[in-house]
C-alpha positions as CSV (number, residue, x, y, z in Angstrom):
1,X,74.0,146.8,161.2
2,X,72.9,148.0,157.8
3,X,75.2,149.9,156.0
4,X,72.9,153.6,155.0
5,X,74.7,155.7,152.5
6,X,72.9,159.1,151.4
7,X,74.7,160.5,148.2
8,X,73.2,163.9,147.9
9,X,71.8,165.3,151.5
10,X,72.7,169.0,151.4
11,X,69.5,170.4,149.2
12,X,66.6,168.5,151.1
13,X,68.7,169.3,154.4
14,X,71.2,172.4,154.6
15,X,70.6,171.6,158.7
16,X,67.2,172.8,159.0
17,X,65.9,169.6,159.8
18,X,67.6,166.3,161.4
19,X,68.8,163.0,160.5
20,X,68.8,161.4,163.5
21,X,65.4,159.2,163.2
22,X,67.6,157.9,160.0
23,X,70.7,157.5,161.6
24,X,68.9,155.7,164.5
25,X,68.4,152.6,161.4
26,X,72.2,151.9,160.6
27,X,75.2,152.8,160.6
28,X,75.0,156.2,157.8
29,X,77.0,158.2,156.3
30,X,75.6,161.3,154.4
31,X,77.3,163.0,151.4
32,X,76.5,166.6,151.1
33,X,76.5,166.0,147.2
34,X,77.7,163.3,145.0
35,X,79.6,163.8,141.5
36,X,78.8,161.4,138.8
37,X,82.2,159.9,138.7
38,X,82.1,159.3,142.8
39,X,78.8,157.1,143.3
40,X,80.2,153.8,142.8
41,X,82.6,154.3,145.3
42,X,81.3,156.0,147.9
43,X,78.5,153.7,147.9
44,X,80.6,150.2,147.4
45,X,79.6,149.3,151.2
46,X,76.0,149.8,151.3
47,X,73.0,147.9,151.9
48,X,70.5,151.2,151.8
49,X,71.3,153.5,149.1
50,X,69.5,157.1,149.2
51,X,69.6,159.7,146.4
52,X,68.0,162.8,145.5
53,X,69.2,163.8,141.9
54,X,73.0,161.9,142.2
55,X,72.4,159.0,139.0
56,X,72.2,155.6,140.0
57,X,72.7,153.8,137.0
58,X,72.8,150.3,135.8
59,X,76.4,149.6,136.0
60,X,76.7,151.8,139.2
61,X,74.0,149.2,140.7
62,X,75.5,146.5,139.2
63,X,78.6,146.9,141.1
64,X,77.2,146.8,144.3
65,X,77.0,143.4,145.8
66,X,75.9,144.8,149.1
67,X,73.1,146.6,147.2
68,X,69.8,145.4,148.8
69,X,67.0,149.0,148.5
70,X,67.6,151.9,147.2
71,X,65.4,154.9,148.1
72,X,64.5,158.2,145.9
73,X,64.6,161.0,148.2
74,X,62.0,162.7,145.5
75,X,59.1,162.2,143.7
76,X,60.2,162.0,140.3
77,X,63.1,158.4,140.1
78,X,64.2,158.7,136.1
79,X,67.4,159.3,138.3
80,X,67.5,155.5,138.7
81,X,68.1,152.5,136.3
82,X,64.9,151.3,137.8
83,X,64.7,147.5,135.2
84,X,68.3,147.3,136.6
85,X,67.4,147.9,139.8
86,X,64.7,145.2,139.2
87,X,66.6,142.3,137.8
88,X,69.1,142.3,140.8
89,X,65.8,142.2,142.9
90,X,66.5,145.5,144.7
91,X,63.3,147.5,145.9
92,X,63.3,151.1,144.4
93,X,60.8,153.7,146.7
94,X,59.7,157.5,146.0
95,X,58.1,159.7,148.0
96,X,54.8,161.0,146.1
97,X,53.1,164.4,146.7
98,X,54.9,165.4,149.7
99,X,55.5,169.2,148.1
100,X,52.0,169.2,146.2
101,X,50.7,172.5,148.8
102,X,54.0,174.1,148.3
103,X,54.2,173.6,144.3
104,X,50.9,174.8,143.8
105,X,51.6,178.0,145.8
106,X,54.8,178.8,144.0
107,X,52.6,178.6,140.7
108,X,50.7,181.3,142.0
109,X,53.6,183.3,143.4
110,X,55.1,183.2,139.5
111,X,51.5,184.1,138.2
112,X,51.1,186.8,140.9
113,X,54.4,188.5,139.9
114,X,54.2,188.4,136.1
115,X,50.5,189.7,136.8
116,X,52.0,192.5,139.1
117,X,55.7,192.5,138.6
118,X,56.0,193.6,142.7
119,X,59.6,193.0,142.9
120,X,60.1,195.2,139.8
121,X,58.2,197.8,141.6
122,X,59.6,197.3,145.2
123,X,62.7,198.3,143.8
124,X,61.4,201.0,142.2
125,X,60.5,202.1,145.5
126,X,64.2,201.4,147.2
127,X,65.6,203.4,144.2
128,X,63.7,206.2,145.7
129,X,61.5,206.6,142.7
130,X,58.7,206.8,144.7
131,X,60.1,209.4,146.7
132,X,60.7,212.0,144.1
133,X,57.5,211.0,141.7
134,X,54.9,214.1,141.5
135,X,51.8,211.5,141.1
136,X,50.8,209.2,144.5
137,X,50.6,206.3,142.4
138,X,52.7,205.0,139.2
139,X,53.3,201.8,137.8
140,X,56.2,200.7,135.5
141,X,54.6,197.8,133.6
142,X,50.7,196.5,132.9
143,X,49.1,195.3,135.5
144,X,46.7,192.1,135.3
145,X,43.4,191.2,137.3
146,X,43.2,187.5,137.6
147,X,39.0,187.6,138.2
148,X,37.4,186.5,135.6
149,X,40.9,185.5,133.4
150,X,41.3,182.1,132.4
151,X,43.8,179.5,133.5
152,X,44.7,176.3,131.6
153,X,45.9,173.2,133.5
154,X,48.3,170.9,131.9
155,X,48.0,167.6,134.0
156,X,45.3,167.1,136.7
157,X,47.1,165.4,139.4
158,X,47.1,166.3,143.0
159,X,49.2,169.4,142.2
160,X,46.9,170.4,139.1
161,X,44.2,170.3,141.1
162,X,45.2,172.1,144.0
163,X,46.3,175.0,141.5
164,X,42.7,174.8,140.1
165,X,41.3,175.7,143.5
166,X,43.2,178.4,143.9
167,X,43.0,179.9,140.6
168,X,38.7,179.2,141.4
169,X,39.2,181.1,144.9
170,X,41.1,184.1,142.7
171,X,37.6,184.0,140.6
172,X,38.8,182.7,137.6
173,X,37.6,180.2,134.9
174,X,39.7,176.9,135.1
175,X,40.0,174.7,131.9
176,X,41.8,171.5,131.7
177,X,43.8,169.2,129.3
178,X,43.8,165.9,131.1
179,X,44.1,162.2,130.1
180,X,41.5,160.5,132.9
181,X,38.9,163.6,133.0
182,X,35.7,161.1,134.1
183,X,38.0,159.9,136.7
184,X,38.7,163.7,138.4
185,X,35.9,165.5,137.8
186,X,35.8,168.9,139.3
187,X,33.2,171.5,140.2
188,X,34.3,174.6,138.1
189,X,36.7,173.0,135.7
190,X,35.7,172.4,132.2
191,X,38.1,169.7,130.7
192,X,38.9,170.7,126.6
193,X,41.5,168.9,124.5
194,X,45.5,170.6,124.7
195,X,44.8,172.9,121.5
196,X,42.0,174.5,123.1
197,X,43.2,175.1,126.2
198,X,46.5,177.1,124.7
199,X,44.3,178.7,122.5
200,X,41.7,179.8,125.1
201,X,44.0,179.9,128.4
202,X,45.1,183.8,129.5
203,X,47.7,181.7,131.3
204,X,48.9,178.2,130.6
205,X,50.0,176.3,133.8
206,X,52.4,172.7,133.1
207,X,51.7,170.2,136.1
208,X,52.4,167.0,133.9
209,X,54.9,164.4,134.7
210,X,58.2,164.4,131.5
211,X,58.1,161.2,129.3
212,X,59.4,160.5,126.1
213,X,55.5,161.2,124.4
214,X,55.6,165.1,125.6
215,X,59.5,166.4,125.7
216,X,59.2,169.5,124.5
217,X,55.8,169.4,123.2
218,X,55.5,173.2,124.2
219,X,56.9,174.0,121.1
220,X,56.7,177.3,117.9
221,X,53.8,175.5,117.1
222,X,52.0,175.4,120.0
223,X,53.0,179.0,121.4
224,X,51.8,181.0,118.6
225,X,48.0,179.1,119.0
226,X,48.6,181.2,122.6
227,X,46.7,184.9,123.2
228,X,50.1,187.3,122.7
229,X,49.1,189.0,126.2
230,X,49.2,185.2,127.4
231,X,51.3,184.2,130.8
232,X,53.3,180.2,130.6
233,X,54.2,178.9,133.8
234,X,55.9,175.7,134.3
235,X,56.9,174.0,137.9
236,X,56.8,170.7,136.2
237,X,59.8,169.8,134.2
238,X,62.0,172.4,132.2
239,X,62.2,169.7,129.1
240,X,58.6,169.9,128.8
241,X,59.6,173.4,126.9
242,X,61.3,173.6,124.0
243,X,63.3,176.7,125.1
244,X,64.7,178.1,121.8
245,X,61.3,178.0,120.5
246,X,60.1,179.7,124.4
247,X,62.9,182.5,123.9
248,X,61.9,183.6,120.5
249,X,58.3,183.6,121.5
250,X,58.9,186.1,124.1
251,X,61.4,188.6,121.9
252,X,59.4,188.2,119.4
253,X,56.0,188.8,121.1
254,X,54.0,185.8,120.8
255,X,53.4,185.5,124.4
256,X,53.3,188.1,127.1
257,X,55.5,186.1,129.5
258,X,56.5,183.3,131.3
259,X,56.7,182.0,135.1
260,X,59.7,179.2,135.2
261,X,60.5,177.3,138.0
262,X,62.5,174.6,136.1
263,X,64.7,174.6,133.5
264,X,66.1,171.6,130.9
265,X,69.7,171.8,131.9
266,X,70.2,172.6,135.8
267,X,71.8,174.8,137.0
268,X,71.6,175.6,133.9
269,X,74.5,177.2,131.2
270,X,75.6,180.5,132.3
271,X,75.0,181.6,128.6
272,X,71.4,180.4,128.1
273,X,69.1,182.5,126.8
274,X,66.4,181.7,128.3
275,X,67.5,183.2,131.7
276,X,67.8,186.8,130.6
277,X,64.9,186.8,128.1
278,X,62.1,189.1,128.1
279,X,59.0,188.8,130.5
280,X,60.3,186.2,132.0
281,X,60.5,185.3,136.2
282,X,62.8,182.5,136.5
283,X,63.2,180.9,140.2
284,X,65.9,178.1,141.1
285,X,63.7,175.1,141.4
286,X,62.2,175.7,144.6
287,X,58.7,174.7,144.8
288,X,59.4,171.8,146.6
289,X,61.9,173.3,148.8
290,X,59.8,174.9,151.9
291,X,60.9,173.7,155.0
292,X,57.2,172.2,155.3
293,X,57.5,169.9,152.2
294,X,61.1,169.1,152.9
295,X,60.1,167.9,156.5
296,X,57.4,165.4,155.2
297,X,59.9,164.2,152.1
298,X,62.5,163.3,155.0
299,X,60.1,161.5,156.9
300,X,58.5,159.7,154.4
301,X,61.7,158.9,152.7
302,X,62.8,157.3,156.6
303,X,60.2,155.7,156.7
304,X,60.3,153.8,153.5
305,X,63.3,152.8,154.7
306,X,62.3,151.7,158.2
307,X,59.4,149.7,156.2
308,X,61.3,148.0,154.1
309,X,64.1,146.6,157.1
310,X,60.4,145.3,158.4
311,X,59.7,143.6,155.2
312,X,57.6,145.6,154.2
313,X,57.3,147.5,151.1
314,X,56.1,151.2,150.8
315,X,55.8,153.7,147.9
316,X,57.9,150.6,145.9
317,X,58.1,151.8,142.5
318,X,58.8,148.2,141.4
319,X,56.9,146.4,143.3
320,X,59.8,144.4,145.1
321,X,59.7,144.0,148.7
């Protein structure tokens, strides 16, 4: 019986869903979270190793004799030492664009509140402001009509493009800044090169994977090319943003505001800046976390497992069976 460790289980499953089609594979034990110092040991014994963000590096896997797969229960695996993972033969699965429905919709639920600030002005309305106001209508901030605005895509991968048809049902123009634009061509979307579609975008959406080429490429620079009653919303990766350069864009007005669903440290500092800056709508990294996307992550993530004690390989990053 295969020995199933999971070092991190708690944030894809607080109990909402059920191991059981896992534990039905081996003999598991699951680790509600995992700190750095812990992993070795608490996965000495396995065969099948499963993480979510818990590091897996290259000494970590190089002290596992037992080691045989280890699965990523998430899309993104710079979490593992994947060439390590590699020279010891060891198969190294993801799960790909099991949230992309749920990420493109908490895009639009940052763009929608920046554009209407609602929960500014539900509380408004608890505070009894409402109640006592001598008008039938007020409003405590600008309020923005997406028809006919303009949204710029960073990154035209399944989740880019499910954000563009959205933004086309809203009625708005979609532009694009894309790498492979003759390869996903789409009606209504007019691919331009990154400066233009800062410089022209109302609001600037990030749906591009981090690697070392664009850290922080959203940078002074690039923010004051941006209209100053321009929206940023990023549900990508929080590096992709130079944050000191974010913050004094918004105190200093270069930009209108920005939607963040990710942030470069998290959790992050307790003192950082960018967390109580103005115009922003900050969220705790949880476009992926609907109990609809979560369900399909556990089940794919089972069943790379359950493909590769067929020997089989699935979603294998690495290409090793």
């Amino acid at each position: 019986m295969k020995n199933i460790v999971v070092l991190d289980g708690y944030a894809l499953n607080p109990g909402d869903l059920d191991w059981a089609p896992l534990q039905a594979l081996g003999k598991v034990t699951i680790y509600d979270r995992t700190p750095a110092g812990q992993v070795a040991e608490r996965a000495k014994d396995a065969h099948i190793l499963l993480t979510n963000k818990a590091i897996v590096s290259a000494e970590t896997i190089n002290s596992l004799p037992s080691l045989e797969y280890i699965g990523v229960m998430a899309t993104g695996y710079n979490v593992v030492d994947v060439p390590a993972a590699t020279a010891r033969k060891i198969p190294v699965t993801n799960v790909p664009a099991y949230s992309t429905a749920s990420v493109a919709q908490l895009t639009f639920a940052l763009i929608l509140e920046l554009c209407h600030q609602t929960g500014l002005h539900a509380e408004s309305v608890r505070a009894g402001e409402w109640a006592s106001s001598v008008d039938f209508s007020y409003w405590k901030t600008p309020l923005t009509e997406l028809d006919g605005r303009t949204l710029g895509i960073v990154g035209f991968g399944q989740i880019g493009q499910a954000a563009a048809k959205i933004a086309l049902a809203f009625g708005m123009k979609v532009i694009v800044s894309h790498k492979h634009p003759e390869r996903d061509k789409m009606e209504g979307v007019t691919f331009v090169d990154l400066a233009t579609c800062f410089r022209e975008a109302d609001i600037v959406s990030l749906h591009c994977p981090l690697n070392q080429d664009n850290r922080e490429f959203v940078n002074a620079d690039l923010l004051k090319t941006m209209k100053k009653t321009a929206f940023l919303i990023n549900t990508s990766r929080g590096p992709l943003i130079h944050e000191a350069d974010l913050v004094a864009a918004l105190k200093n007005g270069v930009i209108a505001g920005a939607g963040l669903d990710v942030l470069s440290s998290e959790p992050p500092a307790a003192d950082n800046p960018l967390v109580q800056a103005p115009g922003t709508v900050i969220t705790p990294h949880i476009a992926w976390a609907t109990q609809s996307a979560r369900g399909r992550l556990m089940r794919v993530a089972i069943e790379n497992v359950q493909q590769h004690l067929h020997g089989k390989g699935q979603n294998n990053i690495n290409k090793i069976q």
